[in-house]
Rosetta silent file (secondary structure, phi, psi, omega in degrees, C-alpha in Angstrom):
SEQUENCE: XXXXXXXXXXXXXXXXXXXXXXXXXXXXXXXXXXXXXXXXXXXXXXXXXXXXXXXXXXXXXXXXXXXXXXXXXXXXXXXXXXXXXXXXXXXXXXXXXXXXXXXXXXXXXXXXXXXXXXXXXXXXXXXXXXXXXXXXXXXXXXXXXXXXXXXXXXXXXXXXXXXXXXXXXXXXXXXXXXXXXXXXXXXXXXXXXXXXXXXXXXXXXXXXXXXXXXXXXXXXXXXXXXXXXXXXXXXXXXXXXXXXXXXXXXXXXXXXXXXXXXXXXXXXXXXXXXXXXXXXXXX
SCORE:     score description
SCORE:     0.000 S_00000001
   1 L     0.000  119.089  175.377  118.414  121.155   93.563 S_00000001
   2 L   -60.478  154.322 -177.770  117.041  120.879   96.821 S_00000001
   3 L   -87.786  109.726 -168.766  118.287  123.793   99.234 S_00000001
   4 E   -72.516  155.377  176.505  120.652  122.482  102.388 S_00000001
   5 E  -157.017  137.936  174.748  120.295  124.062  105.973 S_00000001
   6 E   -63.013  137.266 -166.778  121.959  123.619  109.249 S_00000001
   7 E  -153.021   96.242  123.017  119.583  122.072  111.658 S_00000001
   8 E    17.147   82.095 -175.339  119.609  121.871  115.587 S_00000001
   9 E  -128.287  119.761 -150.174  117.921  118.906  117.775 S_00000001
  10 E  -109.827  160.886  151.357  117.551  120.262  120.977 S_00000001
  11 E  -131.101  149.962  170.867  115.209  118.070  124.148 S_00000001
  12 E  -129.624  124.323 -179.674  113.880  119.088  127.128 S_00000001
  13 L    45.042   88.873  167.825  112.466  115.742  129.386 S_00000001
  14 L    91.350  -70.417  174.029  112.394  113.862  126.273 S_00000001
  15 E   -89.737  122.967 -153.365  110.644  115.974  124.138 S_00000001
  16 E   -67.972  163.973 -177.908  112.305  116.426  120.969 S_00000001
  17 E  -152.612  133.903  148.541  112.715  119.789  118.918 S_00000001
  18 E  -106.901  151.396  168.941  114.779  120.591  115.353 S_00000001
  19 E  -116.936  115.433 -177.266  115.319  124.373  115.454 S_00000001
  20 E  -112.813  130.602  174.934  115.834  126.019  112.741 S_00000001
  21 L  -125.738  113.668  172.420  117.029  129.734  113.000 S_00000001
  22 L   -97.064   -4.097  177.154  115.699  131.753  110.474 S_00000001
  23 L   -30.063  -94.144  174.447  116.450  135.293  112.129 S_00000001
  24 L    -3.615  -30.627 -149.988  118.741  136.187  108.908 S_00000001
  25 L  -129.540  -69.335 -163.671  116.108  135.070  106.226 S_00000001
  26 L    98.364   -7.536 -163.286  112.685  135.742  108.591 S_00000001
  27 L  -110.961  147.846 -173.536  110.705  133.102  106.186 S_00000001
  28 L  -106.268  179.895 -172.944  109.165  130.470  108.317 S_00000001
  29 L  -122.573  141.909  166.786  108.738  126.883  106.987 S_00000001
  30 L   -64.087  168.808 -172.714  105.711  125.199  105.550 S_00000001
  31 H   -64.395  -72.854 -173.534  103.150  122.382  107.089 S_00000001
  32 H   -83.755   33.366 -173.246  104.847  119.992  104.939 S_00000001
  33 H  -121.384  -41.615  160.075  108.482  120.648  105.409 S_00000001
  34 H   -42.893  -62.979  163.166  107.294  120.439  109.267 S_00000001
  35 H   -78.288   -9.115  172.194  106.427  117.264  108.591 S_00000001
  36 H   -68.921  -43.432 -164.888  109.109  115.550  106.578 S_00000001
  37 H   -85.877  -78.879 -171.756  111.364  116.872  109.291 S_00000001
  38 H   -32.799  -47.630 -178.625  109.300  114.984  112.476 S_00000001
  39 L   -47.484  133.644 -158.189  108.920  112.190  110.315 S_00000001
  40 L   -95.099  -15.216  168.926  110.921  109.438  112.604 S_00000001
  41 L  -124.352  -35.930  175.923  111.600  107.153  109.488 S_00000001
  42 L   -71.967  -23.575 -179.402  111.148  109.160  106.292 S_00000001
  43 L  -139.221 -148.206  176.412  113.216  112.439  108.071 S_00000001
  44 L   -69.900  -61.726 -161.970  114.937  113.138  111.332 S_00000001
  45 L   138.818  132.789  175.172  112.808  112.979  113.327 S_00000001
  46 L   169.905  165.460  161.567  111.286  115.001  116.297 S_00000001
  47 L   -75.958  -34.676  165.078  108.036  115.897  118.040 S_00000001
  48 E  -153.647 -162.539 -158.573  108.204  119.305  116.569 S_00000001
  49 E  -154.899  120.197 -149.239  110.237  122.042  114.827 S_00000001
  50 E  -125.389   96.958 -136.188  111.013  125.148  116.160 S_00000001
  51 E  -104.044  102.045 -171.264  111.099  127.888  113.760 S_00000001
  52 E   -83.598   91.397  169.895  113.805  131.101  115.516 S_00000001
  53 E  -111.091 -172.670 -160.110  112.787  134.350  113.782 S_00000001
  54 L   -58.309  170.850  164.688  113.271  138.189  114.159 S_00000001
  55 L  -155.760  152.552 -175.276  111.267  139.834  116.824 S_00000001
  56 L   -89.895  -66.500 -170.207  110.937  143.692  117.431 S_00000001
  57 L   -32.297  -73.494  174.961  109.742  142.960  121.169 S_00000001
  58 L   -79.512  134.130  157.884  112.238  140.149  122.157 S_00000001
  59 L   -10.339  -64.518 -172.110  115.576  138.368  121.744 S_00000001
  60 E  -171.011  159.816  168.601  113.516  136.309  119.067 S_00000001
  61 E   -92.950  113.553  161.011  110.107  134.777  117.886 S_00000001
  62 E  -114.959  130.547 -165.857  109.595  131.279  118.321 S_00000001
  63 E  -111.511  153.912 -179.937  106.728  129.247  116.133 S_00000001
  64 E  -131.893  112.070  176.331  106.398  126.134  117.123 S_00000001
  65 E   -81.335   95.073 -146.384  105.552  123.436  114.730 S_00000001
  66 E   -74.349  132.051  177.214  103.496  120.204  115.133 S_00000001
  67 L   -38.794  -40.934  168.075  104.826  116.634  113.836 S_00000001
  68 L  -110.379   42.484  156.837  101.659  117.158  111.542 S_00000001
  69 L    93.694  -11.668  153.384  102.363  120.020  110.223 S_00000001
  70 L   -56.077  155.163  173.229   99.766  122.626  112.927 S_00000001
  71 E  -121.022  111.121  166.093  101.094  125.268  114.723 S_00000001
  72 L   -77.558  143.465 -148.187  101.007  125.442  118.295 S_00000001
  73 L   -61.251  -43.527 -162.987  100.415  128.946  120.394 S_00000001
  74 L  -152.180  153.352 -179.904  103.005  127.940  123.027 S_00000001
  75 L  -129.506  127.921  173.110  105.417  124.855  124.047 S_00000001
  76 H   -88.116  -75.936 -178.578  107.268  125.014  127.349 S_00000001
  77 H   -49.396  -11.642  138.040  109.709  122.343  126.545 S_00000001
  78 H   -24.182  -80.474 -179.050  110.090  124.189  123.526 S_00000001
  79 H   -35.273  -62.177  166.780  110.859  127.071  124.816 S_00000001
  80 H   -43.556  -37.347 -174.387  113.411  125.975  127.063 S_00000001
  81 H   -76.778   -8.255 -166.962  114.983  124.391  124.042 S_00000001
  82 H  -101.898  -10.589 -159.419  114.794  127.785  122.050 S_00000001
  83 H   -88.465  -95.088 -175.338  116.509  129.516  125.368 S_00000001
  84 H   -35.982  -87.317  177.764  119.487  127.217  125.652 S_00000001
  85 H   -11.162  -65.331 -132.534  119.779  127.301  121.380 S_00000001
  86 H   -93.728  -34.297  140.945  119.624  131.075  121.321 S_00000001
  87 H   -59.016  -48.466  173.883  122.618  131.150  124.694 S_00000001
  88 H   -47.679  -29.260 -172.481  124.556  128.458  122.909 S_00000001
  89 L  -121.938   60.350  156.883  125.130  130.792  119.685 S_00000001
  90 L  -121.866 -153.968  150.101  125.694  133.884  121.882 S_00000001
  91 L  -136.151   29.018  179.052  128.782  135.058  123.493 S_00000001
  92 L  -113.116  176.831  154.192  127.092  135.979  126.545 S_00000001
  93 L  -121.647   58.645 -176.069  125.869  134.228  129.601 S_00000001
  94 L   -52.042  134.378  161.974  122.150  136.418  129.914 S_00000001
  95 L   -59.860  -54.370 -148.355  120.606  136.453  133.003 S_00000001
  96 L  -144.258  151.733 -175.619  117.360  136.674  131.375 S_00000001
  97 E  -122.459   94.572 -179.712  116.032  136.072  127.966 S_00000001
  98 E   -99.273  162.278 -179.489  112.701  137.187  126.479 S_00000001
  99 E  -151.470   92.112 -176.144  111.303  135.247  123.694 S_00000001
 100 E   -44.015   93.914  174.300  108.296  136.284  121.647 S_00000001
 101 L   -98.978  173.708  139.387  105.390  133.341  121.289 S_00000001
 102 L   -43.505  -22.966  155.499  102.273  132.765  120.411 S_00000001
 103 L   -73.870  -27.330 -170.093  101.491  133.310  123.923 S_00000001
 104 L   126.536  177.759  174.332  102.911  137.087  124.402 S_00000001
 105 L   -88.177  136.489 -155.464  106.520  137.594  125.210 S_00000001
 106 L  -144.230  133.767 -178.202  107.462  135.592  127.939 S_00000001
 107 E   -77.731  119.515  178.365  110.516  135.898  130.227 S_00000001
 108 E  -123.137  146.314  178.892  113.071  133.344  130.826 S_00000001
 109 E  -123.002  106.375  174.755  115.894  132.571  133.057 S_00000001
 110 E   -44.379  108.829 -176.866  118.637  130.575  132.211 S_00000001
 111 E  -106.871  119.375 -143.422  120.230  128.209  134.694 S_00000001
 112 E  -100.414  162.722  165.369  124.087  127.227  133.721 S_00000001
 113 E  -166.296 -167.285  153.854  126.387  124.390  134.837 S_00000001
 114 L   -54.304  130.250 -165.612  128.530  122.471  132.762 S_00000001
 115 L   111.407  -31.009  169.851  127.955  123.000  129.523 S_00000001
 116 E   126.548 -112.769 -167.161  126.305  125.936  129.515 S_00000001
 117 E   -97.998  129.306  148.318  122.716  126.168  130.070 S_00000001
 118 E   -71.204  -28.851 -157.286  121.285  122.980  131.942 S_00000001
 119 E  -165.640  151.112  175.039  117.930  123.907  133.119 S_00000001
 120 E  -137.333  150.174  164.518  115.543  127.126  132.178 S_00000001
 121 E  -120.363   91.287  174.863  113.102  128.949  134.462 S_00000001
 122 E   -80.880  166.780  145.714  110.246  130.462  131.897 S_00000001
 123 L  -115.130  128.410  172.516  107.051  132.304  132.505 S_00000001
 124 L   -89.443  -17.391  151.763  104.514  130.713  131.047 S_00000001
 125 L    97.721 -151.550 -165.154  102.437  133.902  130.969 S_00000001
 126 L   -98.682  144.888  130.771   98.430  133.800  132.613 S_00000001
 127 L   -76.734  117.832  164.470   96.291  130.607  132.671 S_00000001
 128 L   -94.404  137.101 -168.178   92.931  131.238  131.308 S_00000001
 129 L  -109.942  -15.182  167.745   89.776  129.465  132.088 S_00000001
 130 L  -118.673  115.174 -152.168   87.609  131.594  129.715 S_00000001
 131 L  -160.141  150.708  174.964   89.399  131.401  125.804 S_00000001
 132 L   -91.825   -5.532  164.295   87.805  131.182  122.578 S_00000001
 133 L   -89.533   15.717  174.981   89.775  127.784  122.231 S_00000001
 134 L   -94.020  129.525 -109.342   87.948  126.828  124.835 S_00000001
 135 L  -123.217  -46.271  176.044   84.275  125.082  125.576 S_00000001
 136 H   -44.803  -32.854 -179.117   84.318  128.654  127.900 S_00000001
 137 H   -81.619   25.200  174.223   84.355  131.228  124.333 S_00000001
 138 H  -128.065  -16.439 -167.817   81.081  129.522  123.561 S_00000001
 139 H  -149.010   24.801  161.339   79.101  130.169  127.035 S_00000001
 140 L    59.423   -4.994 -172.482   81.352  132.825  128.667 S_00000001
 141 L  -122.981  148.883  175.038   81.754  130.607  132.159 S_00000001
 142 L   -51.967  153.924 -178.762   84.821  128.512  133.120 S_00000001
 143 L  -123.290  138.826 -168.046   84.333  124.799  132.199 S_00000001
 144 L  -145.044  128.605  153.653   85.970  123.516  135.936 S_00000001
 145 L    42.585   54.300 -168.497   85.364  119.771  137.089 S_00000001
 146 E  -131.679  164.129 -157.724   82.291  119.739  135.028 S_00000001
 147 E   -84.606  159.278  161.256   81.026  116.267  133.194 S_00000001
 148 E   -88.701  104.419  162.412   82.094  116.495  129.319 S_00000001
 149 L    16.891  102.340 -179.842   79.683  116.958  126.874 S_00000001
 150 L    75.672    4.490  163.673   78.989  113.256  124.878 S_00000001
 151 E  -132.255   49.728 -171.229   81.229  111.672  127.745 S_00000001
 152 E   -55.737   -4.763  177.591   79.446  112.182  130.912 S_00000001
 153 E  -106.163   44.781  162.434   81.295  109.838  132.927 S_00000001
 154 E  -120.453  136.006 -168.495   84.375  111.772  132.247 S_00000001
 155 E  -125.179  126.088  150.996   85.101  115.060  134.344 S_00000001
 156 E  -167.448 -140.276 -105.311   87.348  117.455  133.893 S_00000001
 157 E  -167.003   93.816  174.263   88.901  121.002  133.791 S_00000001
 158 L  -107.584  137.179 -163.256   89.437  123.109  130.660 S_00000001
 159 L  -122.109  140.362  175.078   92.630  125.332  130.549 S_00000001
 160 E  -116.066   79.592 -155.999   94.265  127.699  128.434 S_00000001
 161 L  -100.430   38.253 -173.292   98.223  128.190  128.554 S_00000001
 162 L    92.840  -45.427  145.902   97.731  129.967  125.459 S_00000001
 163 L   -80.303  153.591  175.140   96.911  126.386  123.853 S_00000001
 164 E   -98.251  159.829 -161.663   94.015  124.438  125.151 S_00000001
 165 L  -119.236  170.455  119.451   93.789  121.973  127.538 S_00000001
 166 L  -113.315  124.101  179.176   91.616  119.574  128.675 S_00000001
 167 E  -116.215  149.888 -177.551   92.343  118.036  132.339 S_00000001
 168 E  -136.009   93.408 -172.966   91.240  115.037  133.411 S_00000001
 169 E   -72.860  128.929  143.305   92.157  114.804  137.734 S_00000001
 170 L    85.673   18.035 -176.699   91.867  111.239  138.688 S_00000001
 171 L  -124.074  136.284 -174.675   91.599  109.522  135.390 S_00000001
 172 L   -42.668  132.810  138.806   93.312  106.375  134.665 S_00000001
 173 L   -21.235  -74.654 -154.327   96.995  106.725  133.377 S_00000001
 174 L   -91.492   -2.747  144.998   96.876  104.289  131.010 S_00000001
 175 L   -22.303  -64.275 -175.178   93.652  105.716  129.250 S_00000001
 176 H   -17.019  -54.762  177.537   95.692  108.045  127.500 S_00000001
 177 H   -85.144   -3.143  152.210   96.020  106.139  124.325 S_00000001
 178 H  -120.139    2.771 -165.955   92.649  105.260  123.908 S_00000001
 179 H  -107.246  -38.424 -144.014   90.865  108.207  125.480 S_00000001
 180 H   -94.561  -34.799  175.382   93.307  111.264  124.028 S_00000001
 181 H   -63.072  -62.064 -147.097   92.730  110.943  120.098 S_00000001
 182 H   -68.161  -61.980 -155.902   88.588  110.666  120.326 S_00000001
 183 H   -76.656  -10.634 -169.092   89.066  114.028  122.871 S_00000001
 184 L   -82.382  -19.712  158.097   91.519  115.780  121.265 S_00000001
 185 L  -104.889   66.052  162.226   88.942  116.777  118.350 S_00000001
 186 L   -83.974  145.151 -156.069   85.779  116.966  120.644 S_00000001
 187 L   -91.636    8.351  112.821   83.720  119.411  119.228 S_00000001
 188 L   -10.155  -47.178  172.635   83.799  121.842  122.528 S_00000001
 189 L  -102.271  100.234 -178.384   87.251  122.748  121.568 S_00000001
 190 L   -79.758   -2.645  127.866   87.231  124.522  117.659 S_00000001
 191 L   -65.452   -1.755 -138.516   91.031  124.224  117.598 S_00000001
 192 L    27.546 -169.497 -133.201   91.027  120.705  119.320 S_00000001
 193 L  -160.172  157.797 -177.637   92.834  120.411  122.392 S_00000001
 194 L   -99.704  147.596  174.016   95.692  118.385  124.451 S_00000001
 195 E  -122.681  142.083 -175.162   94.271  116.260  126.898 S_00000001
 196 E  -123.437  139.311  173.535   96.237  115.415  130.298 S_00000001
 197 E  -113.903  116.974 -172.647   95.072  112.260  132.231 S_00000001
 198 E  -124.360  131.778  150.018   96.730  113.234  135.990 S_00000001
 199 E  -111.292  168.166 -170.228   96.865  111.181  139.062 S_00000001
 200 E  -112.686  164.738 -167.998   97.159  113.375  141.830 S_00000001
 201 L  -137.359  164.903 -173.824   99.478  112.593  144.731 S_00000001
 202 L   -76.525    5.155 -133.378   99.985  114.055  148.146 S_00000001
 203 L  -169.753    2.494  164.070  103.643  115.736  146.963 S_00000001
 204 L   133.946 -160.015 -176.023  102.343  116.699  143.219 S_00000001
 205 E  -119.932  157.957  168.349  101.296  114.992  140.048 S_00000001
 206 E  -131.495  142.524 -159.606  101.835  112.657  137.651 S_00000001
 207 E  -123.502  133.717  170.442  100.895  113.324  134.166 S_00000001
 208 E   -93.857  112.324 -146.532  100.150  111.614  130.958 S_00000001
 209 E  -148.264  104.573  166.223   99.824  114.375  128.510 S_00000001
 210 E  -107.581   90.321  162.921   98.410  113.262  124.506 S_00000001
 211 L    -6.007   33.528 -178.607   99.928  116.377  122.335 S_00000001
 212 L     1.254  129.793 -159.409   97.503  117.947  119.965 S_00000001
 213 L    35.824   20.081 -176.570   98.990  117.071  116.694 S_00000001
 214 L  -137.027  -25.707  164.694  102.050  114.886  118.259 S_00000001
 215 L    83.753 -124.921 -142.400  100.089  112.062  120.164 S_00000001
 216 E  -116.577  136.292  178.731  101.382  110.684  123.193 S_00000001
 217 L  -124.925  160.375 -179.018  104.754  112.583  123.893 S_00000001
 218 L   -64.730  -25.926 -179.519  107.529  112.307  126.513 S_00000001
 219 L  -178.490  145.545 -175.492  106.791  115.808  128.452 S_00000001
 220 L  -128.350  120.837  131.464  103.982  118.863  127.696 S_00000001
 221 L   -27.213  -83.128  177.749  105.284  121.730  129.165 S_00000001
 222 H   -51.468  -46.322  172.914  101.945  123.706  128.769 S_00000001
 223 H   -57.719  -36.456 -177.854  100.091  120.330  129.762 S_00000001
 224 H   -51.858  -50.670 -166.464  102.338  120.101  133.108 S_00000001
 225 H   -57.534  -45.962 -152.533  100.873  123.756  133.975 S_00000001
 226 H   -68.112  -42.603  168.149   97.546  123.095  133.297 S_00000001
 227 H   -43.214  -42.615 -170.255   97.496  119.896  135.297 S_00000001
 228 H   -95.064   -9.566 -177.265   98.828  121.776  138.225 S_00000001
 229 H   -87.051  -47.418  169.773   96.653  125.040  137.613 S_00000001
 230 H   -56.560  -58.173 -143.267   93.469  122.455  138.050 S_00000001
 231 H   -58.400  -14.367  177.043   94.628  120.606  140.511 S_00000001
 232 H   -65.278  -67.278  171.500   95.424  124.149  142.538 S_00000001
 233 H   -82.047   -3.628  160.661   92.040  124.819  141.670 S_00000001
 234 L  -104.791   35.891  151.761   90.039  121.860  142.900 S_00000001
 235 L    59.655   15.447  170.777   92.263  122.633  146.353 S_00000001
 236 L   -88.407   12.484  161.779   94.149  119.417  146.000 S_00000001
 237 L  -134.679  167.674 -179.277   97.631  121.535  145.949 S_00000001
 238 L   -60.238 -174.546   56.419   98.596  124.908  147.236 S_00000001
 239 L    19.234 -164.365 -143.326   98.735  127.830  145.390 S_00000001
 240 L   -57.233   41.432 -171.705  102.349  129.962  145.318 S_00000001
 241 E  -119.191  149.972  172.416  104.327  126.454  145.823 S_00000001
 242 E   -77.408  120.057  177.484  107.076  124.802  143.474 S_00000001
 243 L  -107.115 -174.280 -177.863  104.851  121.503  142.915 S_00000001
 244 L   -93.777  124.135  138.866  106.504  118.129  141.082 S_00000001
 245 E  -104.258  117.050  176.931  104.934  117.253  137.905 S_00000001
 246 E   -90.672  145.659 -171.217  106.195  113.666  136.967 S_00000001
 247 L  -158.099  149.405 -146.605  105.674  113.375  133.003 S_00000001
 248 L   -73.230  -30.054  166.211  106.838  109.911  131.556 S_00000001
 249 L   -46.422  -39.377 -176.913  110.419  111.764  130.424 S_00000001
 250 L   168.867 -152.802 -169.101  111.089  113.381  134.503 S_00000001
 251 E  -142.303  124.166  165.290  109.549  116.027  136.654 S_00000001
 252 E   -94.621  153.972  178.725  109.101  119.290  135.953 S_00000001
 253 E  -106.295   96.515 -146.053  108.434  122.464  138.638 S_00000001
 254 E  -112.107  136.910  178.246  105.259  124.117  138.273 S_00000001
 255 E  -121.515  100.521  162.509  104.391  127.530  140.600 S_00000001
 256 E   -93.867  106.898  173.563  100.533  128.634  140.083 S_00000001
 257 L   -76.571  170.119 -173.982  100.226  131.876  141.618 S_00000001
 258 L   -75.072   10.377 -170.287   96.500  132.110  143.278 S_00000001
 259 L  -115.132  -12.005  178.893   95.536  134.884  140.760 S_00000001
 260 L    97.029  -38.693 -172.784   96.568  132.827  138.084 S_00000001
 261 L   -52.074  -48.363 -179.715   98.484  135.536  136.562 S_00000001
 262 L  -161.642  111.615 -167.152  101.687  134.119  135.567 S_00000001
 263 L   -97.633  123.066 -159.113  102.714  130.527  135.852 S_00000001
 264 E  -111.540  124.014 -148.986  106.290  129.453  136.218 S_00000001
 265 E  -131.474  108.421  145.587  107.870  126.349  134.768 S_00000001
 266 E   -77.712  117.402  162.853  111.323  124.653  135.866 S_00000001
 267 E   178.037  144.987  162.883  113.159  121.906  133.817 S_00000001
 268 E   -26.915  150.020  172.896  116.310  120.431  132.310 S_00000001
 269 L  -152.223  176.697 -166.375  117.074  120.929  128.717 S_00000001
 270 E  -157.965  125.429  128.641  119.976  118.871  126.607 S_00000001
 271 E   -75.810  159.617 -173.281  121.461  119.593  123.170 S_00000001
 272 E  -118.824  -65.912  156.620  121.723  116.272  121.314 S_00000001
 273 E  -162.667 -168.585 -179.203  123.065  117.505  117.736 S_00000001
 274 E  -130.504  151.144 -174.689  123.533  119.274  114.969 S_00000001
 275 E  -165.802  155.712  162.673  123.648  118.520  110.875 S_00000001
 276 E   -98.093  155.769 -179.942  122.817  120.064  107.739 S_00000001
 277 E  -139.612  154.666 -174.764  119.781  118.331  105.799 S_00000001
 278 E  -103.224  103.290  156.406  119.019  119.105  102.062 S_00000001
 279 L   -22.813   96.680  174.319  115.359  120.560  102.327 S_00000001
 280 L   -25.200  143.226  128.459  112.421  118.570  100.027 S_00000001
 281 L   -49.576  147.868  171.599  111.516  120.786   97.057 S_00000001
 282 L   -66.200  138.446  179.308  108.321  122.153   97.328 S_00000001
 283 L  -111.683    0.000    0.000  105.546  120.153   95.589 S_00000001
C-alpha cells in the first residue's frame, strides 16, 4: 500500500515549492519521488520540493529538489518558502530564523502582516567568482565579461551563490528558451549551470532566469543575486544599494555588498495549500 503524507505548496514570485517536513523521520526523498511530485500532469505539481529536516546548527535543513529529480545547493525563493512554512507551524513570531543549506547556514528575517509572514529578508551567504562549479575551479581566475568558450559572440559573467551561474548582461530576453538548455550543460560548468539573460536598466534589472533542472521558471532567487552581483561588478549598479530585480513573477530586492561577502535578498512569499498525497511505491 502506498504510504500517505501531508504535503505543503508554498510560492514565492511564482515559483512553486511542495515541502515536505521530515524533521520527525530525518529520511529525505528520492530523485524519483521528486519527480512524480513536480510532475504538473502526472502529480501536483511544482518547480521543486523542499525536503525540512533536523539540523544541529539551525532551526532546520533545507534540500532542495529539482523538477528532475537533482539537487540544488541553494534556492532563495525556496528558502523564503521554507521560512514562512517553518513560522506557520510555530507558535512564535521569530525575529530571525536560521536555516541550514547547501550553501552554509544562512540567516533570515521574517517580515509579518496579515497572515503571518508576507515577505522574508535572507542572507544569501558570499558570491563567489572562483568555485569548482565554475569555468574558474579549472584555471583558478574569475571568468567576468569574458567571451564563452564554443560561443564567442556570447559574453558573460560566471557566479556562484552556492549554485552556478552563468550571466549574460545585455542579452536578448527572449533568447532564454533557445539559448538556456544548449548552456545550461556547457562543458565549462561540471555540474551545469543556470543561465540568466538580464537587460540592465538605469533603476535595476530585469531578468530571465532558465533553472538548472526546472527550465524556464517564474523567479530564481540565486539567479536574481547573481544578475545583480555582475551587473555591480561591470559598474553598471552601485554596490551597498537595495537594487529591483524584475523576474517574469515580480521584483525582488537584491543588496551586493562591495566585498561580496554576504548578499541580501527581499521578496514576498504566499501559502497556496495543503493535502495529503499517497506516495508511489518505490520501483
Amino acid at each position: 500500500m502506498d504510504a500517505r503524507e501531508r504535503i505543503f505548496k508554498y510560492q514565492g514570485l511564482g515559483n512553486d515549492f511542495i515541502i515536505l517536513d521530515r524533521r520527525r523521520t530525518g529520511v529525505d526523498i528520492d530523485a524519483a519521488t521528486s519527480r512524480w511530485m513536480c510532475d504538473r500532469r502526472l502529480g501536483i505539481g511544482a518547480d521543486g520540493v523542499l525536503a525540512i529536516l533536523p539540523s544541529k546548527n539551525a532551526s532546520a535543513r533545507m534540500v532542495v529538489h529539482n523538477a528532475d529529480g537533482s539537487i540544488a545547493e541553494m534556492c532563495g525563493n525556496g528558502l523564503r518558502c521554507a521560512v514562512k512554512y517553518l513560522v506557520d507551524h510555530s507558535d512564535e513570531n521569530p525575529g530571525r530564523i536560521d536555516v541550514e543549506t547547501g550553501a552554509g547556514v544562512l540567516s533570515c528575517i521574517p517580515g509579518y502582516g496579515d497572515g503571518g509572514v508576507i515577505g522574508v529578508d535572507i542572507s544569501m551567504g558570499p558570491a563567489r567568482l572562483v568555485a569548482p562549479n565554475l569555468p574558474s575551479g579549472a584555471t583558478g581566475k574569475p571568468f567576468l565579461d569574458l567571451p564563452l568558450p564554443d560561443h564567442p559572440e556570447l559574453r558573460g559573467s560566471a557566479v556562484s551563490m552556492g549554485n552556478p551561474h552563468l550571466v549574460l548582461l545585455d542579452q536578448p530576453l527572449e533568447d532564454a528558451p533557445r539559448l538556456g538548455p544548449v548552456l545550461e550543460v556547457h562543458p565549462s560548468f561540471p555540474d551545469r549551470t543556470n543561465v540568466e539573460f538580464v537587460r540592465v536598466e538605469s533603476d535595476g534589472l530585469t531578468v530571465v532566469v532558465w533553472e538548472r533542472g526546472c527550465g524556464l521558471t517564474q523567479a530564481c532567487g540565486t539567479g536574481a543575486c547573481a544578475s545583480a552581483v555582475a551587473a555591480v561588478l561591470a559598474k553598471r549598479l552601485p554596490a551597498d544599494a537595495w537594487l529591483r530585480v524584475t523576474l517574469p513573477g515580480g521584483d525582488l530586492r537584491i543588496r551586493v555588498p562591495s566585498d561580496l561577502s554576504d548578499i541580501r535578498l527581499r521578496g514576498p512569499v504566499a501559502f497556496v495549500f495543503e493535502g495529503v498525497v499517497a506516495l508511489p511505491s518505490p520501483r
